[in-house]
C-alpha positions as CSV (number, residue, x, y, z in Angstrom):
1,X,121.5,107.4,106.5
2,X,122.7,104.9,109.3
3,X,119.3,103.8,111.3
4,X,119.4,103.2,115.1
5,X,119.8,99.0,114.7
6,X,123.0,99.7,112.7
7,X,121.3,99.5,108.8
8,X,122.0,101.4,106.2
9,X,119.2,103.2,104.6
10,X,118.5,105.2,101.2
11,X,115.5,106.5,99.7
12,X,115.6,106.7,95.7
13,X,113.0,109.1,94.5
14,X,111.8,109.4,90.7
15,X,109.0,108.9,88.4
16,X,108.3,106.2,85.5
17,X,110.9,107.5,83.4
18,X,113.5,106.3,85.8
19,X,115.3,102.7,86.1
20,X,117.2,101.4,88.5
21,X,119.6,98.2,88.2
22,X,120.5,96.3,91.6
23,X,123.5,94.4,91.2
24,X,124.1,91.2,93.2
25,X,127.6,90.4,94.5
26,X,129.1,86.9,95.8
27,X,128.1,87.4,99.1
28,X,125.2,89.6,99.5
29,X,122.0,89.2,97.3
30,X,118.9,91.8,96.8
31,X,115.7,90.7,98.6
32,X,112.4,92.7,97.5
33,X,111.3,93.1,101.0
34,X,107.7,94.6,100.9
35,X,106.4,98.4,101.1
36,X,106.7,101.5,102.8
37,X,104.7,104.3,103.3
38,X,106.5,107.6,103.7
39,X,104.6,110.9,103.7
40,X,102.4,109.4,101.2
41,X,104.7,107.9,99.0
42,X,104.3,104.4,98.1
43,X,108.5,102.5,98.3
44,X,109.3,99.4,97.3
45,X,111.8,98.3,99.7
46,X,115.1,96.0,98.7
47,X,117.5,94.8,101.3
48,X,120.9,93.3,100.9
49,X,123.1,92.6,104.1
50,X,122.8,95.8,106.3
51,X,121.6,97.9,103.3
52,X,118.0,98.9,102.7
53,X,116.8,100.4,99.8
54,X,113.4,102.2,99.3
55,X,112.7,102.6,95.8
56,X,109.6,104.6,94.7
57,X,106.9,102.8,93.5
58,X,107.1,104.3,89.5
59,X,110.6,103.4,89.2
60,X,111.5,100.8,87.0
61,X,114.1,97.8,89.1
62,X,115.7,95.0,87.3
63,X,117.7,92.8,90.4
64,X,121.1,91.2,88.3
């Protein structure tokens, strides 16, 4: 989903059993950016450059 102010946005939905690896590239790093509350959903968001992640709060992230 493009936002309004020209970001890049994904919600990642899953449960405890899920992982997900953020991988880090020479010029844009992940940055754990704080939470978000969506419909009652608790998201951990990551941003890197003009791309924001929300990651629910079960799922397992490992930034490389």
């Amino acid at each position: 989903m493009v936002m309004a102010d020209g970001k890049n946005q994904l919600v990642i939905n899953g449960d405890g059993s899920n992982a997900l690896q953020l991988l880090d590239t020479q010029s844009e790093s992940w940055m754990e950016a704080g939470e978000a509350e969506i419909g009652g959903v608790i998201y951990h968001t990551y941003i890197a450059g003009a791309t924001e992640l929300l990651v629910e709060q079960n799922i397992h992230v490992t930034v490389m």
